[in-house]
MIMAR-958706 format. One record per residue (C-alpha): residue number from 1; residue in one letter; x, y negated, z. Coordinates in Angstrom, 1 decimal, decimal comma, always signed. Each point is the difference from the previous one (the first is absolute). Example, Ala and Ser with C-alpha at 12.3 -4.5 7.8 and 13.67 -1.06 7.14 Angstrom:
residues 2
<r><nr>1</nr><rest>A</rest><c1>+12,3</c1><c2>+4,5</c2><c3>+7,8</c3></r>
<r><nr>2</nr><rest>S</rest><c1>+1,4</c1><c2>-3,4</c2><c3>-0,7</c3></r>
//
This chain:
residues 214
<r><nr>1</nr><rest>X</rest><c1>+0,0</c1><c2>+0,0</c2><c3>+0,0</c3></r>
<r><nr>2</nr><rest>X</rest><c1>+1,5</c1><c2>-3,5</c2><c3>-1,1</c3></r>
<r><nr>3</nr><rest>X</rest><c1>-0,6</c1><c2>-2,6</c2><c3>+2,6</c3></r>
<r><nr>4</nr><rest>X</rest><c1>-0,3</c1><c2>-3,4</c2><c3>-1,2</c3></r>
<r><nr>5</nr><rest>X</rest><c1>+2,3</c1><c2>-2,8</c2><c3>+1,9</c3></r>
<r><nr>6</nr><rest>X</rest><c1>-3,1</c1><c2>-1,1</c2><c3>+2,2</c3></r>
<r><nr>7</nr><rest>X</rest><c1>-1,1</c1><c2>+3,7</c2><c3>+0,8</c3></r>
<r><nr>8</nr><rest>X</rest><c1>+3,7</c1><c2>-0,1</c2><c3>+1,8</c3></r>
<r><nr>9</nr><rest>X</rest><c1>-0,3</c1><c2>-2,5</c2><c3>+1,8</c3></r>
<r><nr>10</nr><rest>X</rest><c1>-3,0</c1><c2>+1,5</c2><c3>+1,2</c3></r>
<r><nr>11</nr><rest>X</rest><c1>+2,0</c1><c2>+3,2</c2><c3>+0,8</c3></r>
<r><nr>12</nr><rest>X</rest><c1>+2,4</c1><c2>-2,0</c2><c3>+2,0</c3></r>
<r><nr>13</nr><rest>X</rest><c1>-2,5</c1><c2>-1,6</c2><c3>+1,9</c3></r>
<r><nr>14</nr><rest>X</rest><c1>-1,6</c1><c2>+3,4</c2><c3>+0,9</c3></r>
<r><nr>15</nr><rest>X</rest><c1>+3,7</c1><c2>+1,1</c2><c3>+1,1</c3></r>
<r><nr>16</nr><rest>X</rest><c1>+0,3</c1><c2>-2,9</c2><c3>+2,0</c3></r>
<r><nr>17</nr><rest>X</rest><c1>-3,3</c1><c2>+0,0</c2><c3>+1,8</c3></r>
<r><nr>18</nr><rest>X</rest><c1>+0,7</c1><c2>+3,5</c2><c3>+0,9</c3></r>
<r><nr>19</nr><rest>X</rest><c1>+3,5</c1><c2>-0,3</c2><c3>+1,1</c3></r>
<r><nr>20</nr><rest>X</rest><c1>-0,9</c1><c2>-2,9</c2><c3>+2,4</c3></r>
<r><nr>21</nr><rest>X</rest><c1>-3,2</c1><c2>+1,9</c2><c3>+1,4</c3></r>
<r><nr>22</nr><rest>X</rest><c1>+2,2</c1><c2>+3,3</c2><c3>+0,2</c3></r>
<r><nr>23</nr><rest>X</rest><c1>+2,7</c1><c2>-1,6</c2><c3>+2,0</c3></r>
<r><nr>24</nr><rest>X</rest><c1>-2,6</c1><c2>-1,5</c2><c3>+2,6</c3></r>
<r><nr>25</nr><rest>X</rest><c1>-1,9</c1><c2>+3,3</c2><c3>+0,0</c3></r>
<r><nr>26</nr><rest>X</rest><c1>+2,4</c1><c2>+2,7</c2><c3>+0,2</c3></r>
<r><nr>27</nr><rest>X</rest><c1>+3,0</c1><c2>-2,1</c2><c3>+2,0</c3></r>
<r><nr>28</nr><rest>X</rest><c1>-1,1</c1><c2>+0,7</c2><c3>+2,9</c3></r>
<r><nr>29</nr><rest>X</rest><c1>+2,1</c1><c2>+3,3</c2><c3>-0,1</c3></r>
<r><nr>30</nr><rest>X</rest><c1>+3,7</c1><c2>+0,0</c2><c3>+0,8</c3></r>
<r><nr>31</nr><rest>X</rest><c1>+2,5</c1><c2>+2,2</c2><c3>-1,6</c3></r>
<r><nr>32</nr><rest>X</rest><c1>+3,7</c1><c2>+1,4</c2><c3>+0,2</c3></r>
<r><nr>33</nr><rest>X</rest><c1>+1,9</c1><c2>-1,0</c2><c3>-3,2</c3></r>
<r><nr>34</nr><rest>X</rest><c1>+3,6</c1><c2>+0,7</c2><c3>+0,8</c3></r>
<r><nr>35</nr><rest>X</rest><c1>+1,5</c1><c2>-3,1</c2><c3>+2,4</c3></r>
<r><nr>36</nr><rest>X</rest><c1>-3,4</c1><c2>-1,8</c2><c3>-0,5</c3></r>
<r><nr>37</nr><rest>X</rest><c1>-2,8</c1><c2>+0,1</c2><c3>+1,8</c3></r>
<r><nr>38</nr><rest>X</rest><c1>-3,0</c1><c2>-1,5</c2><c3>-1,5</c3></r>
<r><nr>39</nr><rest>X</rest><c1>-3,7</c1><c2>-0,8</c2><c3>-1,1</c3></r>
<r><nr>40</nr><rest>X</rest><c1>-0,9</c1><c2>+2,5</c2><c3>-3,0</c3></r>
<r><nr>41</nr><rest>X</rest><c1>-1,2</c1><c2>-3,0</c2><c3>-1,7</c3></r>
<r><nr>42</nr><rest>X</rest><c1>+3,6</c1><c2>-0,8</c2><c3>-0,4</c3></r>
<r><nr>43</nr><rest>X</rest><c1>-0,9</c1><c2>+1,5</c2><c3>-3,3</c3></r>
<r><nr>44</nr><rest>X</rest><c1>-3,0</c1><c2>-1,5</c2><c3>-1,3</c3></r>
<r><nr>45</nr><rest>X</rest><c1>+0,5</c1><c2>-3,7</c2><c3>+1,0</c3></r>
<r><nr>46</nr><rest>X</rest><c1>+2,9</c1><c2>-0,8</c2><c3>-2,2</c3></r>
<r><nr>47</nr><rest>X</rest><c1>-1,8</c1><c2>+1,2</c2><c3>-3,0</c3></r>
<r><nr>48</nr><rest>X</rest><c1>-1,8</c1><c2>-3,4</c2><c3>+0,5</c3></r>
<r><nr>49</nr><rest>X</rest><c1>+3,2</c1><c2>-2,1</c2><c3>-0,4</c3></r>
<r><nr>50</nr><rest>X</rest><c1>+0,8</c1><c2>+2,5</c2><c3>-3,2</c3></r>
<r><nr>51</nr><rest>X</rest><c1>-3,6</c1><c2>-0,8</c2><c3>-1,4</c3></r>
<r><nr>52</nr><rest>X</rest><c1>+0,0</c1><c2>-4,2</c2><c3>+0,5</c3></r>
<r><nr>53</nr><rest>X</rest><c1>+3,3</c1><c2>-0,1</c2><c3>-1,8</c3></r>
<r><nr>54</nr><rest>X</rest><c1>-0,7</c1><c2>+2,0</c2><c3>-3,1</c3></r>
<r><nr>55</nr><rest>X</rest><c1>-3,0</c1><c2>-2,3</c2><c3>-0,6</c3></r>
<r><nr>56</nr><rest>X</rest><c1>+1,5</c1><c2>-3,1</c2><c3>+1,0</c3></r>
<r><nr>57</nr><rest>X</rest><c1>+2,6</c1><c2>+0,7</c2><c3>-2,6</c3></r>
<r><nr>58</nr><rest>X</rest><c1>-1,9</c1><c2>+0,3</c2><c3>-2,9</c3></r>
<r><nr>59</nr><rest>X</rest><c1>-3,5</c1><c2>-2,5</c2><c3>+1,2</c3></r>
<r><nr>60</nr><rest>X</rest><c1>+1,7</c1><c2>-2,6</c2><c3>+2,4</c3></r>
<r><nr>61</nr><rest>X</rest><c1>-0,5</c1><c2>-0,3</c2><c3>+3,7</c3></r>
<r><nr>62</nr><rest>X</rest><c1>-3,8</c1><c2>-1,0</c2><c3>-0,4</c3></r>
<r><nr>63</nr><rest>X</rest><c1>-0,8</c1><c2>+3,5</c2><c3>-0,9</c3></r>
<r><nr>64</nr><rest>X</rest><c1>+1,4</c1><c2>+1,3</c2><c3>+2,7</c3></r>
<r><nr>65</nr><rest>X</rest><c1>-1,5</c1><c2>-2,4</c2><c3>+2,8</c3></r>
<r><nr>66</nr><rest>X</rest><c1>-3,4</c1><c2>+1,6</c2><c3>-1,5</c3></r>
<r><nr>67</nr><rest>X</rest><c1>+1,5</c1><c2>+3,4</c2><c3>+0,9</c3></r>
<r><nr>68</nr><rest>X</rest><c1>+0,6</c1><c2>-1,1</c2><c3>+4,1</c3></r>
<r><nr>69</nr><rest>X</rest><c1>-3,4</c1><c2>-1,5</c2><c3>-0,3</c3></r>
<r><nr>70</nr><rest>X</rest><c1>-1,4</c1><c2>+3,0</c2><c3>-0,9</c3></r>
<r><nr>71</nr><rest>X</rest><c1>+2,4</c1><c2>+2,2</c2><c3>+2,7</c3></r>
<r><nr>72</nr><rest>X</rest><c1>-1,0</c1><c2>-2,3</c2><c3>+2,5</c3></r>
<r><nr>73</nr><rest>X</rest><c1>-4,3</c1><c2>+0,0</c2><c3>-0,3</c3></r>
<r><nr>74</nr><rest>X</rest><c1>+0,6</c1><c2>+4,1</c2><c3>-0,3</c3></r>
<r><nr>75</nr><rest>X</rest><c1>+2,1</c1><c2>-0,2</c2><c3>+3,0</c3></r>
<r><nr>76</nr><rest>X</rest><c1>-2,8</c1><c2>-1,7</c2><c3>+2,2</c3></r>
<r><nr>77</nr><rest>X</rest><c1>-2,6</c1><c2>+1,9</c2><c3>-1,6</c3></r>
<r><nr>78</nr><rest>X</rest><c1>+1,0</c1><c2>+3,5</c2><c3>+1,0</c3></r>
<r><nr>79</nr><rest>X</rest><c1>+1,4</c1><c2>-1,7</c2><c3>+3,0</c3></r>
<r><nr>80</nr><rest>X</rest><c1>-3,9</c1><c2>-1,4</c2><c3>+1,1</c3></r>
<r><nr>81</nr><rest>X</rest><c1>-0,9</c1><c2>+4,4</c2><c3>-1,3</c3></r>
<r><nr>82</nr><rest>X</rest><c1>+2,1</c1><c2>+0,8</c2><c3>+2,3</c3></r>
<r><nr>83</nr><rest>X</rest><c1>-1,2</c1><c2>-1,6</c2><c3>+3,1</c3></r>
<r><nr>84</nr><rest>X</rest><c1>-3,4</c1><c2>+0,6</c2><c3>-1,3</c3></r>
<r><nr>85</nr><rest>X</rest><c1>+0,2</c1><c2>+3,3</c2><c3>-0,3</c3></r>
<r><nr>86</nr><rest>X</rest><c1>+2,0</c1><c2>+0,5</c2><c3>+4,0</c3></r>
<r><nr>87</nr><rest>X</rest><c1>-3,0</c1><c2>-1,8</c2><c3>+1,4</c3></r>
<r><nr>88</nr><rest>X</rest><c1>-2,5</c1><c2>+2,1</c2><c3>-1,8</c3></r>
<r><nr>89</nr><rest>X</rest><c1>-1,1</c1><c2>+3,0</c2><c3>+2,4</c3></r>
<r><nr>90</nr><rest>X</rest><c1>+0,7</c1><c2>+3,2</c2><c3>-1,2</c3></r>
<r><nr>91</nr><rest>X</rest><c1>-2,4</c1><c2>+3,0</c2><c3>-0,6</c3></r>
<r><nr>92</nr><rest>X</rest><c1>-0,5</c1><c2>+2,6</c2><c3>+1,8</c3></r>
<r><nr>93</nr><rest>X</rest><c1>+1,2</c1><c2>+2,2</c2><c3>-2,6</c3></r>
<r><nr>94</nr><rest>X</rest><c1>+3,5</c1><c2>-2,2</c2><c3>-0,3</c3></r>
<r><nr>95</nr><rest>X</rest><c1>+2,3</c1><c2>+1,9</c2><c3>+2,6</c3></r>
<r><nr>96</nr><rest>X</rest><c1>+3,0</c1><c2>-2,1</c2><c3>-1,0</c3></r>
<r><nr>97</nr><rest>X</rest><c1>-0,9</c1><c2>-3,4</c2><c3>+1,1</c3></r>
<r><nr>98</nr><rest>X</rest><c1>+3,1</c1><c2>-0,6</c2><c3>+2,5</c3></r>
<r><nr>99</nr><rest>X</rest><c1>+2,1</c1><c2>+1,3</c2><c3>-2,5</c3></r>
<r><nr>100</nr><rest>X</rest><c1>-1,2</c1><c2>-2,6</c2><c3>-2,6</c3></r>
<r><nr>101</nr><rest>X</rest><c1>+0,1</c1><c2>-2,4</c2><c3>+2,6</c3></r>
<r><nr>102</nr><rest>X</rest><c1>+3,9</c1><c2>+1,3</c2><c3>+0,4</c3></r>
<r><nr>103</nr><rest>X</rest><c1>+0,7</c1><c2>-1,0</c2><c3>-3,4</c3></r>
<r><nr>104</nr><rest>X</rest><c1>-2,0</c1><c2>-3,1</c2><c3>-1,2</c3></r>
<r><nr>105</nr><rest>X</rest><c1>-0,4</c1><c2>-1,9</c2><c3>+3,4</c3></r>
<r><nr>106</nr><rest>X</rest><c1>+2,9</c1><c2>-2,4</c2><c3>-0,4</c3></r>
<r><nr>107</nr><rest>X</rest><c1>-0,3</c1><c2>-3,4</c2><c3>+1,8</c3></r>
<r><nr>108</nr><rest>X</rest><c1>-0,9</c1><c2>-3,3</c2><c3>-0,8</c3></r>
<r><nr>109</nr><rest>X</rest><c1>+3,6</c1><c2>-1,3</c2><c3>+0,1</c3></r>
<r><nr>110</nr><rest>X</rest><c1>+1,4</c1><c2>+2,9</c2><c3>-2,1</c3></r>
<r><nr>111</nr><rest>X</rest><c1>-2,7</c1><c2>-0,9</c2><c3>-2,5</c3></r>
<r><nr>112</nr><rest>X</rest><c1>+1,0</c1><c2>-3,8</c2><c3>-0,3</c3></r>
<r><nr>113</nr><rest>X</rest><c1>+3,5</c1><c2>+0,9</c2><c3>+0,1</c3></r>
<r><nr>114</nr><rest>X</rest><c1>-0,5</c1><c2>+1,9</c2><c3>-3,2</c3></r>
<r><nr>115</nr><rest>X</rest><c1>-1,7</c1><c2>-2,7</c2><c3>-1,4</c3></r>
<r><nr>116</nr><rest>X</rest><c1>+2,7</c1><c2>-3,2</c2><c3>+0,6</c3></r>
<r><nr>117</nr><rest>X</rest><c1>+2,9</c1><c2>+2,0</c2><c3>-0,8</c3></r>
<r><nr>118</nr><rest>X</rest><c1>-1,8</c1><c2>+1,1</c2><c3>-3,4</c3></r>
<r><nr>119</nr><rest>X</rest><c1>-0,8</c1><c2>-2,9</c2><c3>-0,9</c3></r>
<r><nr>120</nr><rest>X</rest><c1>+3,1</c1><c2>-2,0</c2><c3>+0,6</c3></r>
<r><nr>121</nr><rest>X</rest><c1>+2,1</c1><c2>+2,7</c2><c3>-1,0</c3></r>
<r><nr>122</nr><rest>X</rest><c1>-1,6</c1><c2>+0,2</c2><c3>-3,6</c3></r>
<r><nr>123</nr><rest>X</rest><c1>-0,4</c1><c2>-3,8</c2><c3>-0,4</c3></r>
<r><nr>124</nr><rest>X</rest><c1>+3,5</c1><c2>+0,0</c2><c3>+0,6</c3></r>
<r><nr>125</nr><rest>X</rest><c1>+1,3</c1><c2>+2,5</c2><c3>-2,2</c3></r>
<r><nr>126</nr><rest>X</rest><c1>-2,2</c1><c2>-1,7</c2><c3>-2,7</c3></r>
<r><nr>127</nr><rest>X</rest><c1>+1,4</c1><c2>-2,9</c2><c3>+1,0</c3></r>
<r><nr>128</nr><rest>X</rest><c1>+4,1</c1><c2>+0,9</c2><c3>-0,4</c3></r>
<r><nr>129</nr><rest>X</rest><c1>-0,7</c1><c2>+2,8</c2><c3>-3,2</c3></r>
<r><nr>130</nr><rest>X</rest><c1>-1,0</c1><c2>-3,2</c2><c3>-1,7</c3></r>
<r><nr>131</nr><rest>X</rest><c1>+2,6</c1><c2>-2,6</c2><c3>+1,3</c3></r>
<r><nr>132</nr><rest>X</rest><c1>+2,9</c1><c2>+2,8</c2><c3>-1,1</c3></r>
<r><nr>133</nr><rest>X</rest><c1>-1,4</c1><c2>+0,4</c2><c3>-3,2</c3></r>
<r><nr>134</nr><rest>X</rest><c1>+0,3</c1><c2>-3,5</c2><c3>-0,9</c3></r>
<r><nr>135</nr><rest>X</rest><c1>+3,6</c1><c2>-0,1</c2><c3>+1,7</c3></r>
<r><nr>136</nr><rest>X</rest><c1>+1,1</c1><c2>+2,5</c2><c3>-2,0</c3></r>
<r><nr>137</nr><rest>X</rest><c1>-1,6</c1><c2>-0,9</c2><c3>-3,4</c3></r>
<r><nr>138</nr><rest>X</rest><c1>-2,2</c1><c2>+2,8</c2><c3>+0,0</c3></r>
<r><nr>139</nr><rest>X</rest><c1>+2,7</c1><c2>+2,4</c2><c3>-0,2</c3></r>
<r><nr>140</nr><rest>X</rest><c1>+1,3</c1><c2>+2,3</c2><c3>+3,1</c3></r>
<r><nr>141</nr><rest>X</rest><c1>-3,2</c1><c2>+2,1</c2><c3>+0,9</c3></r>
<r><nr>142</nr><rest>X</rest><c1>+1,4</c1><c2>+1,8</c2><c3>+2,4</c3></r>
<r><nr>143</nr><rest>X</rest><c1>+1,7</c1><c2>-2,6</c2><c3>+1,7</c3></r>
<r><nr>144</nr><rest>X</rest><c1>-3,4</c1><c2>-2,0</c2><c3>+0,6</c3></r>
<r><nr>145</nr><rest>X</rest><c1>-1,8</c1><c2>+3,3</c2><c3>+0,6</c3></r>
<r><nr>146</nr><rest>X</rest><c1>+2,1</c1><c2>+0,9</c2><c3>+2,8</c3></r>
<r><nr>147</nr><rest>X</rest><c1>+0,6</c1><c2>-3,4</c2><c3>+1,8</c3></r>
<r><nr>148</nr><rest>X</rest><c1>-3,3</c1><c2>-0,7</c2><c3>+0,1</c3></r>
<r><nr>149</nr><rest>X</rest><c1>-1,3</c1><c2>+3,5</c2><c3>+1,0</c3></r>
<r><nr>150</nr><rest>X</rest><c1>+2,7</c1><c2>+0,0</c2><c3>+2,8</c3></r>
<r><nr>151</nr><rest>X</rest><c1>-0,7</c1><c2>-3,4</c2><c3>+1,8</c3></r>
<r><nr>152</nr><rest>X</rest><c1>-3,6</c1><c2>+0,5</c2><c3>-0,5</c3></r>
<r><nr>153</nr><rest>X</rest><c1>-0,2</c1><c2>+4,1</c2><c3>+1,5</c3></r>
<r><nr>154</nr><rest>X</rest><c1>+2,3</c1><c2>-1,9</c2><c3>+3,6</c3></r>
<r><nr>155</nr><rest>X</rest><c1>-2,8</c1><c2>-2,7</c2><c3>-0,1</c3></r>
<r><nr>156</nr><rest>X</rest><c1>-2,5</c1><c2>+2,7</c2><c3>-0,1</c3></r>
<r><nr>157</nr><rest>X</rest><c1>+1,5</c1><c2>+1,9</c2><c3>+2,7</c3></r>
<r><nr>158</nr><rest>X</rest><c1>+1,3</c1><c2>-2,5</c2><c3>+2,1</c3></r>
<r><nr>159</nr><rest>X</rest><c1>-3,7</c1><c2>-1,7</c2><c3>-0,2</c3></r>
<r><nr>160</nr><rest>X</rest><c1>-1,5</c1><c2>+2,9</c2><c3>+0,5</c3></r>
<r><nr>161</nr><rest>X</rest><c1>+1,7</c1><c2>+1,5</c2><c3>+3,1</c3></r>
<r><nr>162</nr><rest>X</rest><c1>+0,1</c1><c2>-3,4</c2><c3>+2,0</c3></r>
<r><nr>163</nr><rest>X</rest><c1>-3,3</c1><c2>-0,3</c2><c3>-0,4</c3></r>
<r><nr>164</nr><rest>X</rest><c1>-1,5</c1><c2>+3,3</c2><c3>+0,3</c3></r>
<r><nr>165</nr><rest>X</rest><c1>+2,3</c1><c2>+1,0</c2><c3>+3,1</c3></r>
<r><nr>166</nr><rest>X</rest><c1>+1,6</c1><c2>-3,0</c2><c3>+1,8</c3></r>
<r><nr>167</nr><rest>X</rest><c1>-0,7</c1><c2>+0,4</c2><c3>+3,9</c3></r>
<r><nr>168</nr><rest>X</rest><c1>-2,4</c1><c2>+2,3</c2><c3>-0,6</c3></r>
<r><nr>169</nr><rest>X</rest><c1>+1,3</c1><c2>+2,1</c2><c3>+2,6</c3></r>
<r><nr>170</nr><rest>X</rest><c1>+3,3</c1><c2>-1,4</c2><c3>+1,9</c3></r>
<r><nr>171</nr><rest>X</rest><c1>+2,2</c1><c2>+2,4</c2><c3>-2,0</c3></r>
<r><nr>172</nr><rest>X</rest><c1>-0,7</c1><c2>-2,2</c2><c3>-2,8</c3></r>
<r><nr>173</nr><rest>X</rest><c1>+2,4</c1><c2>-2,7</c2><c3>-0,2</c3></r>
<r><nr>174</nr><rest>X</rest><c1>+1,8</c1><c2>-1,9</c2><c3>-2,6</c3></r>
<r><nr>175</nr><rest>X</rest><c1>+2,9</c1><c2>+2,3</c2><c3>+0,4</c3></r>
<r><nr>176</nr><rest>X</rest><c1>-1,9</c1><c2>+3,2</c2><c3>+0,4</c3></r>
<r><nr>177</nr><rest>X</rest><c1>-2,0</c1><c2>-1,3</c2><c3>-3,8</c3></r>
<r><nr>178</nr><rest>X</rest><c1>+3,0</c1><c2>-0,4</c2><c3>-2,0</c3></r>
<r><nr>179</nr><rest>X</rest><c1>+1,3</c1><c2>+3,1</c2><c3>+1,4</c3></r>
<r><nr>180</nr><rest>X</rest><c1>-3,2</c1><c2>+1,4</c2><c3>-1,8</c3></r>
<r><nr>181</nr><rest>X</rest><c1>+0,2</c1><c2>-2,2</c2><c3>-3,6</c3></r>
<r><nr>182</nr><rest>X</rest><c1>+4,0</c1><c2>+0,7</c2><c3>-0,4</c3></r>
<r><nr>183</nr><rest>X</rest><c1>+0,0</c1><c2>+3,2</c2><c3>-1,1</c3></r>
<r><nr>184</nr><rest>X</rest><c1>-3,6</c1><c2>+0,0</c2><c3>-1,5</c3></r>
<r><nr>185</nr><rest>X</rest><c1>+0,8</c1><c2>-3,0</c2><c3>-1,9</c3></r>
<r><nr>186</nr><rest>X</rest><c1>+3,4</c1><c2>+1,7</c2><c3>-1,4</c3></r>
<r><nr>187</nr><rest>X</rest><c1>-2,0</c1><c2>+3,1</c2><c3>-1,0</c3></r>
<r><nr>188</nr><rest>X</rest><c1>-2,7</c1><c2>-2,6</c2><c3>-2,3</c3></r>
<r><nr>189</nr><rest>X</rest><c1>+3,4</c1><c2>-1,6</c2><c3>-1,5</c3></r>
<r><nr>190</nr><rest>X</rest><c1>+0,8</c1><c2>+3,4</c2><c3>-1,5</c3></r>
<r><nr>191</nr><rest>X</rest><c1>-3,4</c1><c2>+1,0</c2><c3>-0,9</c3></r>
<r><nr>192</nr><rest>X</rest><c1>+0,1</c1><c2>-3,7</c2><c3>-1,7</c3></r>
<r><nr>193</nr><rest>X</rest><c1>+3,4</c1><c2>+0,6</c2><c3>-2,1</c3></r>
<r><nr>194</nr><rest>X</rest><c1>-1,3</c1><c2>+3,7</c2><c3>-0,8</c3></r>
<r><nr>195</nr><rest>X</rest><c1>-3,0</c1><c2>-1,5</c2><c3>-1,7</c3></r>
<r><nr>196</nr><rest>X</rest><c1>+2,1</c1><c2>-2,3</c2><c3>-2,5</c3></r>
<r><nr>197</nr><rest>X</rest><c1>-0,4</c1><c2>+2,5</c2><c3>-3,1</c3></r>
<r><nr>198</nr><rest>X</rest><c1>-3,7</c1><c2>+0,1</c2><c3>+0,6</c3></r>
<r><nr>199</nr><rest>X</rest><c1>+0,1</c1><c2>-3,8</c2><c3>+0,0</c3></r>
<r><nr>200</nr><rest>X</rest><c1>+1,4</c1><c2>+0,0</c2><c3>-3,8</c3></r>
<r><nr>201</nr><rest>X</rest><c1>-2,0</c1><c2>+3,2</c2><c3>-0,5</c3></r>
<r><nr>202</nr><rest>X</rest><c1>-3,3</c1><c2>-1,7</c2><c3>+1,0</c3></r>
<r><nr>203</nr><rest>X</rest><c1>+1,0</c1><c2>-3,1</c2><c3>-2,3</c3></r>
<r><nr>204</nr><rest>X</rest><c1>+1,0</c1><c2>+1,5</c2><c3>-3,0</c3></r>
<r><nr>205</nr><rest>X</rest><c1>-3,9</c1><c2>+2,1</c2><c3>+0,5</c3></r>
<r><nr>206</nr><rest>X</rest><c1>-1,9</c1><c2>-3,4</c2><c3>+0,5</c3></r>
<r><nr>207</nr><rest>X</rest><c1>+1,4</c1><c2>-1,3</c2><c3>-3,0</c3></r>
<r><nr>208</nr><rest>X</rest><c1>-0,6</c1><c2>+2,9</c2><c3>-2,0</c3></r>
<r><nr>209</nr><rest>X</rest><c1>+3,3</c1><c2>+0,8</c2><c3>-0,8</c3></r>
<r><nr>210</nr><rest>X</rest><c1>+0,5</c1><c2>-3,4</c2><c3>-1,4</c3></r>
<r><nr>211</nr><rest>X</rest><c1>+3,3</c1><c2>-2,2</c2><c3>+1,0</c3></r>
<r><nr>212</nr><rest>X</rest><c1>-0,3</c1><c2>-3,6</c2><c3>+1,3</c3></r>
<r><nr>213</nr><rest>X</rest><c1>-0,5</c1><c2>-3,1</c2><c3>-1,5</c3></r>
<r><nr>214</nr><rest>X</rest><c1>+1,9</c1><c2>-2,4</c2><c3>-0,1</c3></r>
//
């Protein structure tokens, strides 16, 4: 099936949405992965980053800011589900409320968190992909794909873990939190430089196998 150019941006948009929701959804679960220890959405939520700068490259950061729109009203929708749905009694049938409750009963702060440090994160990346691009003529994809993603994934962590977990028990300090985004920040940078091919990849796809103008 050919795809026309629009169709993939569609596409994109779906694979955005779902990567944003996945994260949120499913990070609740902490793994092993060799030195690191971290949130399986580790996986999921640089996909986003990968996604904004294939389209920013070909449309321009407008098209893109669309995209976080998007990510963010699909955020607080299945956010305002989710709260429905814990509130909602369950039948008598349903023997695995507490378990669901186990899973999908994050708090309020957690929740907001997640929102700020989305927001600002992708605003920013949209932000620097774009001032890169005109520093470097348009040229050096993977140089603007990387700085970018980089700064943006430690404002996105650092945002995120401040304000999801500051003092919220006495453990929590400043120290004690950057104990926590050192190592899962330097596990996003590699995921970030692994996902350079896929950045050309994804660009070269968009365009339809076409090269640049100009």
């Amino acid at each position: 099936m050919i795809l026309t150019q629009e169709q993939k941006v569609q596409v994109l948009l779906g694979v955005f949405i779902a990567a944003i929701i996945g994260a949120n959804l499913l990070g609740t679960k902490i793994t092993n992965l060799w030195i690191f220890v971290a949130s399986v959405g580790i996986f999921m939520y640089p996909v986003t980053f990968l996604v904004t700068d294939i389209v920013e490259d070909v449309f321009g950061k407008e098209k893109v800011k669309g995209f976080v729109i998007a990510g963010l009203i699909s955020l607080v929708l299945v956010m305002l589900f989710t709260v429905l749905s814990i509130l909602l009694p369950p039948a008598e049938r349903y023997p695995f409320n507490e378990q669901f409750l186990t899973v999908f009963n994050p708090s309020i702060r957690i929740m907001i968190a997640s929102l700020i440090a989305f927001l600002l994160a992708q605003y920013h990346d949209i932000w620097a992909f774009n001032f890169w691009k005109r520093k470097t003529k348009g040229r050096f994809l993977w140089l603007r794909n990387n700085l970018s993603t980089i700064v943006s994934q430690f404002i996105d962590t650092t945002l995120f873990m401040f304000i999801a977990f500051y003092m919220a028990t006495p453990k929590y300090t400043v120290d004690f939190i950057f104990a926590l985004i050192i190592p899962y920040y330097l596990l996003k940078i590699i995921v970030a430089l692994c996902d350079t091919p896929f950045v050309y990849l994804g660009v070269w796809w968009l365009r339809g196998g076409k090269p640049k103008k100009g």
